[in-house]
N, C-alpha and C positions, 0 to 999 in steps of 0.2 A: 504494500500500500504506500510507505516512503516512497521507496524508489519510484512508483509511479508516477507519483504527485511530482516528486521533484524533476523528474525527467517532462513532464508536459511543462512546467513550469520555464524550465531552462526553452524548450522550443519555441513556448509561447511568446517568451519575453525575446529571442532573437528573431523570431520573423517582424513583434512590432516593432521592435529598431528597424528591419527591413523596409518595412512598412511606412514607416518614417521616412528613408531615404527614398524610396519610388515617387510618394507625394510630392517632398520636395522636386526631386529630378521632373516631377510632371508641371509643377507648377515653372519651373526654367525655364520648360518646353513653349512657354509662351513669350517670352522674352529672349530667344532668339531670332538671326534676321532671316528672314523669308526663304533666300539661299542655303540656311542651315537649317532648318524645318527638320527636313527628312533624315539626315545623321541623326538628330536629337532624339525623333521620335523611333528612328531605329534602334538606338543606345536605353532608350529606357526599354521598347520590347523586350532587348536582350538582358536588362536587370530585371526583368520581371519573369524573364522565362526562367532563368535562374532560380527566381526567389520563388518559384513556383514548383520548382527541382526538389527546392530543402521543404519546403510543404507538405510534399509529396513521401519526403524521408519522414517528415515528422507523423504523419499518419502513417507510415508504416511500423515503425516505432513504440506511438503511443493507442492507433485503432482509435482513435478519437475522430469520431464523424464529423465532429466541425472544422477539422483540417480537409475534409475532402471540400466541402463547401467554402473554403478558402481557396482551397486550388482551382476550381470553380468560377469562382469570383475573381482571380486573378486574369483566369483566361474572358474573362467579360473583359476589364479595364485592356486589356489587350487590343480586342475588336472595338474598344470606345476612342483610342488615344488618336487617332487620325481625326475624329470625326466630332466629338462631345466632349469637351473638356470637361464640363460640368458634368456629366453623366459617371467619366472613367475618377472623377474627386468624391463625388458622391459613394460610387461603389467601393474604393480604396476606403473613405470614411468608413463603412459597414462593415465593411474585411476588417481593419481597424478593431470594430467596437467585437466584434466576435473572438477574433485573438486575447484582448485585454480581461472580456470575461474570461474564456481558458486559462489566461494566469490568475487570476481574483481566485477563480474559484478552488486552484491548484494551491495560491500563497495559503487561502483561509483554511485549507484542510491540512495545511503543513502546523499551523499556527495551533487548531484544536487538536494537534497529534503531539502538540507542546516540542515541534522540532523548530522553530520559530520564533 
């Protein structure tokens, strides 16, 4: 039961640093020049395919079904970054708040298992 906890715990809290970096990298995506457009948004696909890689690890790992729904959801902001900025911010947002409960919920069971 530790070891579980703590291992969703360590996943959860590295994909929302990921997470972190995708957004920011997506919010860049707009404040390049017109010429550089397509690198940008190329260079974020390839951070996100990535970061979709270790998602992918981490549900193999922990079976935790809201990692696959992350992976899911990554591949959405994927199909969104050409075309809806606001759509592929919104869903990273929700990817986001999904992750943050898998750790909340992970921290709080480490806490009443007095490991914490």
């Amino acid at each position: 039961m530790v070891k579980d906890e703590v291992i969703l715990l360590q996943y959860s809290e590295k994909i929302k640093s990921e997470l972190i970096i995708a957004m920011k990298m997506l919010y860049l995506t707009q404040e390049v020049e017109e010429d550089e457009i397509k690198g940008a948004n190329r260079m974020l696909n390839e951070f996100l395919n990535a970061l979709a890689v270790e998602v992918r690890i981490a549900y193999n790992v922990t079976k935790d079904q809201r990692f696959k729904e992350v992976e899911e959801g990554i591949n959405e902001v994927m199909g969104l970054i050409d075309s809806d900025f606001e759509g592929a911010t919104e869903k990273i947002s929700t990817i986001m708040t999904r992750v943050t409960t898998c750790a909340d919920e992970a921290y709080r069971e480490l806490i009443n298992l007095g490991i914490l």
